[in-house]
C-alpha positions in Angstrom: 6.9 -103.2 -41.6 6.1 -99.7 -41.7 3.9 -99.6 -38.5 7.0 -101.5 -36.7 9.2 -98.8 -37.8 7.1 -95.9 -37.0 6.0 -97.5 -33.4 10.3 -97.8 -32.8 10.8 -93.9 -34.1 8.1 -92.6 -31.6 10.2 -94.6 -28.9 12.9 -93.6 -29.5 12.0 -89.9 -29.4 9.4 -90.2 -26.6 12.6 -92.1 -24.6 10.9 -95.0 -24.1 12.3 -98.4 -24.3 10.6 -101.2 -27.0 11.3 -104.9 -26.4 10.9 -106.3 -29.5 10.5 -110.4 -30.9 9.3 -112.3 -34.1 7.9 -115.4 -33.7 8.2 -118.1 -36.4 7.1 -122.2 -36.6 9.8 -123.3 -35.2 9.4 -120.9 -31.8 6.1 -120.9 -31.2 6.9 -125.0 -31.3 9.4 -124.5 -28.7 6.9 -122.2 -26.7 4.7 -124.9 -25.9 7.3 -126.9 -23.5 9.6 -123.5 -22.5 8.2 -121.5 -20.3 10.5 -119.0 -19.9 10.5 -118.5 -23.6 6.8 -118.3 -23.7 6.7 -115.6 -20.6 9.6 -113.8 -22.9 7.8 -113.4 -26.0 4.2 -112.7 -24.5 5.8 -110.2 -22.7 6.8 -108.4 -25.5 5.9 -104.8 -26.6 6.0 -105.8 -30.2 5.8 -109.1 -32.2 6.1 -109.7 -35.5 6.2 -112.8 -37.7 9.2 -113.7 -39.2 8.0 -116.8 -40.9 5.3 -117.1 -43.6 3.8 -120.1 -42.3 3.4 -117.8 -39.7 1.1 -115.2 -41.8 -0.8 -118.4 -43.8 -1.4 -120.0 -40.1 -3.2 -116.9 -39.0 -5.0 -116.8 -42.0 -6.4 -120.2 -41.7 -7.4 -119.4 -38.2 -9.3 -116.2 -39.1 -6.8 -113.8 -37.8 -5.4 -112.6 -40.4 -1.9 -110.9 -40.2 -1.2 -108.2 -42.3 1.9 -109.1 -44.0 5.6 -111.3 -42.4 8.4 -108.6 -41.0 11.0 -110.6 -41.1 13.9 -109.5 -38.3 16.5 -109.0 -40.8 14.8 -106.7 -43.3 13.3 -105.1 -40.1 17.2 -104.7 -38.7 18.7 -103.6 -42.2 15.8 -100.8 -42.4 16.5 -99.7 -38.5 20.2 -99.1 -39.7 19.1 -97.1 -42.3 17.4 -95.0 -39.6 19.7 -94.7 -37.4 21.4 -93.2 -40.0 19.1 -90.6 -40.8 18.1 -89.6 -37.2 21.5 -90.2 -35.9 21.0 -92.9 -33.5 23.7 -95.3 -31.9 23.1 -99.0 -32.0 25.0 -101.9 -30.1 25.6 -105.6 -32.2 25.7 -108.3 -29.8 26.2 -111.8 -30.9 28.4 -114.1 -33.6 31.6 -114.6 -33.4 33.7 -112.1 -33.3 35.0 -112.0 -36.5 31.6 -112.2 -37.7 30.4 -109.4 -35.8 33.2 -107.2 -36.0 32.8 -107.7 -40.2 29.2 -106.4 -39.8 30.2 -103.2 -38.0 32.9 -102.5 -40.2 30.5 -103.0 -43.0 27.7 -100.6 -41.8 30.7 -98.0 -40.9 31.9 -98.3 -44.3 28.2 -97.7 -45.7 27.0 -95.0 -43.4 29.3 -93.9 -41.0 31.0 -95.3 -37.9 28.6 -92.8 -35.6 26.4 -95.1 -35.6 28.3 -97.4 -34.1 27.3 -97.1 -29.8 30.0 -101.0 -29.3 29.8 -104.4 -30.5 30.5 -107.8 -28.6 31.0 -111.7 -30.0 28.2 -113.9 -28.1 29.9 -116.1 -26.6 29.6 -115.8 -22.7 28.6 -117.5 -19.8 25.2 -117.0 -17.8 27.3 -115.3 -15.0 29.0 -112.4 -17.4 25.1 -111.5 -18.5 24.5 -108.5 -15.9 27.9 -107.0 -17.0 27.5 -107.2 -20.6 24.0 -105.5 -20.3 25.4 -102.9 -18.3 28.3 -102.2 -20.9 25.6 -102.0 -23.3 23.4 -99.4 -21.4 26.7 -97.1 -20.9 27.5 -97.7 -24.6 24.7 -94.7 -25.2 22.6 -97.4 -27.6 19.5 -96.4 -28.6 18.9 -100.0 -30.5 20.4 -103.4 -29.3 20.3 -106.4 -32.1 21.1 -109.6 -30.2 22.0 -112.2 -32.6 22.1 -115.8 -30.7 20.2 -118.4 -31.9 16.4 -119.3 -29.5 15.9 -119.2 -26.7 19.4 -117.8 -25.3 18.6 -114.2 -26.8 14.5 -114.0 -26.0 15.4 -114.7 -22.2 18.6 -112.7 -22.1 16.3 -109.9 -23.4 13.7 -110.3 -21.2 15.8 -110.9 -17.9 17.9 -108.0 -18.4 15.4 -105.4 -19.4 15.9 -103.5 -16.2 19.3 -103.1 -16.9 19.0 -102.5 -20.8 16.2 -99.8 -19.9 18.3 -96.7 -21.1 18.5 -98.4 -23.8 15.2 -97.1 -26.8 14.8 -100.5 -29.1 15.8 -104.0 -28.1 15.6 -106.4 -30.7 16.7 -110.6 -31.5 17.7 -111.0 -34.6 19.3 -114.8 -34.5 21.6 -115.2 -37.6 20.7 -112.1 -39.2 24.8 -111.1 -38.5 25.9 -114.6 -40.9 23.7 -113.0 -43.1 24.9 -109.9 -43.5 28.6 -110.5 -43.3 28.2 -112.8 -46.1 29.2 -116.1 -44.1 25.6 -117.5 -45.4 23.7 -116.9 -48.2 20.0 -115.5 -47.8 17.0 -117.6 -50.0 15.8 -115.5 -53.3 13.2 -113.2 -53.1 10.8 -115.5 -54.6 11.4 -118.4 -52.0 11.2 -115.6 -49.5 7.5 -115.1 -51.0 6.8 -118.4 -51.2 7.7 -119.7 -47.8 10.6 -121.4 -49.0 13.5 -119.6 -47.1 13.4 -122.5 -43.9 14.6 -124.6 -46.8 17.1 -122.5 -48.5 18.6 -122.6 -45.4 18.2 -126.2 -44.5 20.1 -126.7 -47.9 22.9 -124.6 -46.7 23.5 -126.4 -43.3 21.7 -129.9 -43.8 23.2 -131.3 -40.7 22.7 -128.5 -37.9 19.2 -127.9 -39.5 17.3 -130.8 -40.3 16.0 -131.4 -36.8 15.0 -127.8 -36.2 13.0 -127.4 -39.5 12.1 -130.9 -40.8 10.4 -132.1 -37.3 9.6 -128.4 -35.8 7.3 -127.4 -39.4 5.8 -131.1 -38.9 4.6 -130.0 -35.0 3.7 -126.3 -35.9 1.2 -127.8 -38.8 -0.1 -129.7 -36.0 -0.4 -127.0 -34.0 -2.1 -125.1 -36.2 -4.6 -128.1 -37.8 -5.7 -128.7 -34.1 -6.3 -125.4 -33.0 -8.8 -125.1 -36.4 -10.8 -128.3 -35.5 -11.1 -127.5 -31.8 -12.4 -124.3 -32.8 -14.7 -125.7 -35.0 -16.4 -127.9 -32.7 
């Protein structure tokens, strides 16, 4: 977490722009079949792992990760900076009444000068150009994209041209639910314990059960075969 944070600071002040991505099961599942996804993520400046079966997967395969960022902690410590170093960030994602409750929130904590804009994400493929270039006039020095996988990754990664003015660009998928208190985050200790995929699975049974239940089941396969082929 601490390396992330300290790679985005030098960014920021060297005016460079970071594309950043975390990676759990359940997308590096969906890598495998989605191209574009793939490209997007590889392509990255930073990745991190979001999930824990992430960080016990690389273990197994002898190499090692040295702890799980997860996006949201990684996005709640960014504000935190911003705050201190006086940097602007743009929200993009949610509905809007979702979104707007996270701004107000983090203007009500902090202040409302970090606030660069905010924007619901709900829009069509043809409104992408103009929403990135709102963003890069907004004077944003960090974008958090929250839309679920793989809408965000490739809106990231086809619009980095026009999002270059822009320091930190960052997914953070339904990190914005979170924080405005429309869903409920797992305990620390199922956080620890891998256990957060099914905190949330409890939550939203219906909408989730395919994406955890059957994606987990392919990334252990993944992960089994890649050991065994190594071995032989």
């Amino acid at each position: 977490m601490q390396e992330t944070l300290n790679k985005v600071e030098d960014g920021i002040k060297q005016n460079q722009q970071i594309h950043h991505v975390v990676v759990n099961a359940g997308k590096i599942v969906s890598m495998q079949t989605d191209d574009k996804l793939r490209e997007s993520v590889n392509e990255s400046d930073i990745i991190n792992a979001d999930g824990q079966a992430v960080v016990w997967a690389s273990k197994l395969l002898n190499k090692p990760l040295k702890e799980r960022v997860a996006g949201i902690d990684l996005m709640i410590n960014l504000v935190e900076l911003a705050h201190k170093n006086n940097y602007k960030i743009f929200f993009l994602g949610a509905k809007e009444e979702v979104v707007k409750k996270v701004v107000d929130q983090y203007a009500q904590t902090y202040s409302t000068d970090i606030i660069a804009g905010y924007r619901n994400g709900y829009f069509d493929k043809s409104e992408e150009k103009k929403i990135a270039q709102q963003i890069s006039d907004s004077g944003a020095n960090l974008l958090f994209v929250a839309i679920s996988s793989p809408k965000k990754e490739i809106f990231l990664y086809e619009n980095k041209s026009t999002l270059k003015d822009v320091n930190f660009i960052m997914g953070v998928g339904g990190s914005f639910d979170v924080v405005s208190g429309l869903v409920k985050r797992a305990p620390i200790w199922m956080q620890n314990s891998g256990l957060e995929w099914f905190y949330r699975f409890i939550q939203e049974p219906q909408r989730m059960w395919k994406r955890y239940l059957i994606g987990n089941s392919k990334f252990i396969y993944l992960v089994l075969k890649e050991k065994f082929s190594r071995s032989v």
